[in-house]
MDAnalysis code that builds the backbone (N, CA, C; Angstrom):
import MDAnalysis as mda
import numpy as np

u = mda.Universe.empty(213, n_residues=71, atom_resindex=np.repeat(np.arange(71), 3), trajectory=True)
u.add_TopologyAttr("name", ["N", "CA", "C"] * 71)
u.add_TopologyAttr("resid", np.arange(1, 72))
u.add_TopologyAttr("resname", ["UNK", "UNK", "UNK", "UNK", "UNK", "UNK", "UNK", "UNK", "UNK", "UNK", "UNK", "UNK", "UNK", "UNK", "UNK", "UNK", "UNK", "UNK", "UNK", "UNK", "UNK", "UNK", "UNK", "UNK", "UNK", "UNK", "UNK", "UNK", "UNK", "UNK", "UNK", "UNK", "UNK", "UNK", "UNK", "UNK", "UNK", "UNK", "UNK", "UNK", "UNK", "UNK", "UNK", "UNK", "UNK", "UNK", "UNK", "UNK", "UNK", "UNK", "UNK", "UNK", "UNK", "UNK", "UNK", "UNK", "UNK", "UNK", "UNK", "UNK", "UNK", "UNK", "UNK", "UNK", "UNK", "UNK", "UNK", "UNK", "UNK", "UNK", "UNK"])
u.atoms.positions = np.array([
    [-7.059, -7.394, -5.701],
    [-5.871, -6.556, -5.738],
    [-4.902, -6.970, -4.625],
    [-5.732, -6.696, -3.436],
    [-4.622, -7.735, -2.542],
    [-3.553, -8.856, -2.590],
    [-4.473, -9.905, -3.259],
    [-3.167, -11.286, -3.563],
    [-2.608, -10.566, -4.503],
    [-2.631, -9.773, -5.624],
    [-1.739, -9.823, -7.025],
    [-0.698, -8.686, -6.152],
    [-1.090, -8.036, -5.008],
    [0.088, -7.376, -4.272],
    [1.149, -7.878, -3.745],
    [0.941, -8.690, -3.250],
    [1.331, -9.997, -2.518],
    [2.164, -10.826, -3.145],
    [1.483, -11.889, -3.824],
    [2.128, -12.059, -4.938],
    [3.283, -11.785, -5.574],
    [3.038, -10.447, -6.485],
    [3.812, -9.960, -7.600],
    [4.906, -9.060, -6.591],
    [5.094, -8.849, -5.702],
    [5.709, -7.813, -4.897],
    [6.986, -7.767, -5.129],
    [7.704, -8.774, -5.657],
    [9.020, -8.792, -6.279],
    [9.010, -7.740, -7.343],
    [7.904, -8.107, -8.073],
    [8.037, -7.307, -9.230],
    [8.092, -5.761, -9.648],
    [7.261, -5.443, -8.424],
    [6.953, -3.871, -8.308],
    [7.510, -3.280, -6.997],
    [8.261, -4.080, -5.965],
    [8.546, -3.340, -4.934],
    [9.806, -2.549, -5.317],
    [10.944, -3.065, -5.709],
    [12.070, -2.390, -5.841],
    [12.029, -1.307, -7.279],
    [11.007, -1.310, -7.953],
    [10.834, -0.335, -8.829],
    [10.531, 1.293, -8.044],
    [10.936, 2.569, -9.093],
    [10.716, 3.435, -8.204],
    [9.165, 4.250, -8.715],
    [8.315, 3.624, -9.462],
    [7.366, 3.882, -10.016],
    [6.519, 2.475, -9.732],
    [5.873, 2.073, -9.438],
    [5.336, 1.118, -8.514],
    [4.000, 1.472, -8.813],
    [3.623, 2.610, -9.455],
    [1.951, 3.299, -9.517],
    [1.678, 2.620, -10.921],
    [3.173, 2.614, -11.706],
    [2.532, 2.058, -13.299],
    [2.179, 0.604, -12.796],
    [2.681, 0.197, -12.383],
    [2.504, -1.332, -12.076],
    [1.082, -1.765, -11.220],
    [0.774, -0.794, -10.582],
    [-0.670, -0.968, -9.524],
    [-1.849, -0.931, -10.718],
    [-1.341, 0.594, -11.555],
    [-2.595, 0.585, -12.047],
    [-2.504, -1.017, -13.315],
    [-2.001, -0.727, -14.062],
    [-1.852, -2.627, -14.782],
    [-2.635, -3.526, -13.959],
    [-2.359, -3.951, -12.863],
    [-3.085, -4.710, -11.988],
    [-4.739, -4.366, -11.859],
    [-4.888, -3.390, -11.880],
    [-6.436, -2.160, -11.988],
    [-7.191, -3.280, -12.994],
    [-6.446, -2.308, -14.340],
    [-7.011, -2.965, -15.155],
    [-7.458, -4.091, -15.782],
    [-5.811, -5.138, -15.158],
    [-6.063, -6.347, -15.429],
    [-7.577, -7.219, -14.383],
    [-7.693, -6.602, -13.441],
    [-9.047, -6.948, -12.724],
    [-10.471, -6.525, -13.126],
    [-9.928, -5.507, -14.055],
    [-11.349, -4.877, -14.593],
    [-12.164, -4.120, -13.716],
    [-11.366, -3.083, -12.422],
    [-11.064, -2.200, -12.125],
    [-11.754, -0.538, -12.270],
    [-12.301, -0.018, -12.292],
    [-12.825, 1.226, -12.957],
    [-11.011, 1.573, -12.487],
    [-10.488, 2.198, -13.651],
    [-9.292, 2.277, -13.305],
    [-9.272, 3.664, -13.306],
    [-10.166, 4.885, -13.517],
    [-9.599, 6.072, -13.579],
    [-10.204, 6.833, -11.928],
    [-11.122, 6.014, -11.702],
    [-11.090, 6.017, -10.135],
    [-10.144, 5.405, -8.938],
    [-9.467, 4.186, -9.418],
    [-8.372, 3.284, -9.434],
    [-7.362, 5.036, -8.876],
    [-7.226, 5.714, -10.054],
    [-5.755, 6.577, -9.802],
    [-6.334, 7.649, -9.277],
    [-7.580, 7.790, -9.172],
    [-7.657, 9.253, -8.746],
    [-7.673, 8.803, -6.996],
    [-8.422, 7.755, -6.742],
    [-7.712, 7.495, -5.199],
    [-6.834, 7.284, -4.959],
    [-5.598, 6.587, -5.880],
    [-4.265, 7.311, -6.025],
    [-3.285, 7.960, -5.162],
    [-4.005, 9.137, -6.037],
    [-3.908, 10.555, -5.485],
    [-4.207, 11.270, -4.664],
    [-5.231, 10.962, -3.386],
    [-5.852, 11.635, -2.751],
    [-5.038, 11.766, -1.888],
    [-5.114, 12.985, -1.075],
    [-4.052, 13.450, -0.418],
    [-4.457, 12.881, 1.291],
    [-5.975, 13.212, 1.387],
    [-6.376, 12.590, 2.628],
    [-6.004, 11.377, 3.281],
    [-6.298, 10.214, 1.532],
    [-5.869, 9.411, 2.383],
    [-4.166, 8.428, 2.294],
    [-3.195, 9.697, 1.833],
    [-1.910, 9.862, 2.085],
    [-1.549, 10.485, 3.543],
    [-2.880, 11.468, 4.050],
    [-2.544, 11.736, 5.342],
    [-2.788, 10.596, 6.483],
    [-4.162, 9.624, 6.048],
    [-3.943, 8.753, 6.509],
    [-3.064, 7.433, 7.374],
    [-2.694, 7.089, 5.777],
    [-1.589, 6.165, 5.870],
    [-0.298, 6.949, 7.232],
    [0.018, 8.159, 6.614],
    [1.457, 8.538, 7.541],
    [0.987, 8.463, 8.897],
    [-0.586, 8.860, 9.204],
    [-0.416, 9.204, 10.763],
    [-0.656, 7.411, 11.936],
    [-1.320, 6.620, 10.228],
    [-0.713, 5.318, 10.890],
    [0.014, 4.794, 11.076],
    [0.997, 4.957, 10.350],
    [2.476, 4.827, 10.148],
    [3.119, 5.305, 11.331],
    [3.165, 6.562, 11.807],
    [3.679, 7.271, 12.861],
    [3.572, 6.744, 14.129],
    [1.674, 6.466, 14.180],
    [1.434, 6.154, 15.405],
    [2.033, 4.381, 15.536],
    [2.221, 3.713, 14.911],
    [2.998, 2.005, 14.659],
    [4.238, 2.782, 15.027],
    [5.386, 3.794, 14.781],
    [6.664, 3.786, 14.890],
    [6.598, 4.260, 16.451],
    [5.927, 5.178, 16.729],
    [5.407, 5.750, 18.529],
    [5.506, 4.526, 19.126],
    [4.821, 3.528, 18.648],
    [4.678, 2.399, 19.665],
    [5.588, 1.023, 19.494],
    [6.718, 1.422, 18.738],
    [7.465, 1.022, 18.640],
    [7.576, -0.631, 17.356],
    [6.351, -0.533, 16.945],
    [6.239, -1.687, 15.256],
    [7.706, -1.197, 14.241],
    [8.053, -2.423, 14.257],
    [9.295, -2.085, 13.242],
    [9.047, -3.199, 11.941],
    [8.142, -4.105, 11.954],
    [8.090, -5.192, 10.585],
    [6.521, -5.309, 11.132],
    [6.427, -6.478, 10.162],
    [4.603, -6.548, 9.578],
    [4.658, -8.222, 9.700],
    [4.049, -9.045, 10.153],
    [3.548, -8.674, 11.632],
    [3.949, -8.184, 12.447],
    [3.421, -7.683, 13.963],
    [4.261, -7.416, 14.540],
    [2.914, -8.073, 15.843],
    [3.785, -8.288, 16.720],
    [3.505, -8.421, 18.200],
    [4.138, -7.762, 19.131],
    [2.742, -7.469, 20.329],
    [3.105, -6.982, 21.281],
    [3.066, -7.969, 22.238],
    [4.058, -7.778, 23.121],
    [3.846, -8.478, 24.380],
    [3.645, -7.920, 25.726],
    [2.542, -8.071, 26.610],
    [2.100, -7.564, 27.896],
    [3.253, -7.887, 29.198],
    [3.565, -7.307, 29.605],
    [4.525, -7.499, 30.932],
    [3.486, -7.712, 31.992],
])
């Protein structure tokens, strides 16, 4: 799933539904795909993602890679 993210990212980034396109990818891997969406959905680990997100903007990450440099 990774490379076809990677990859295809033209294809599905500027879309505003991006979930039809993940799961396709699911399936096309052969995927248990209805576990595929129900992690999805999980809210936990939507809380996840933000509080990593947050803590990268706290410390000032603005792109992917990113480096720090030690003074």
């Amino acid at each position: 799933m990774h490379d076809i993210l990677f990859e295809r990212q033209t294809d599905w980034a500027p879309k505003p539904r991006s979930q039809t396109a993940f799961v396709s990818y699911a399936e096309e891997l052969g995927l248990n795909v209805e576990q595929f969406e129900n992690d999805l959905d999980r809210d936990d680990v939507d809380e996840k993602i933000d509080r990593h997100y947050q803590t990268g903007v706290s410390s000032g990450v603005d792109s992917t890679p990113t480096f720090h440099h030690l003074n």
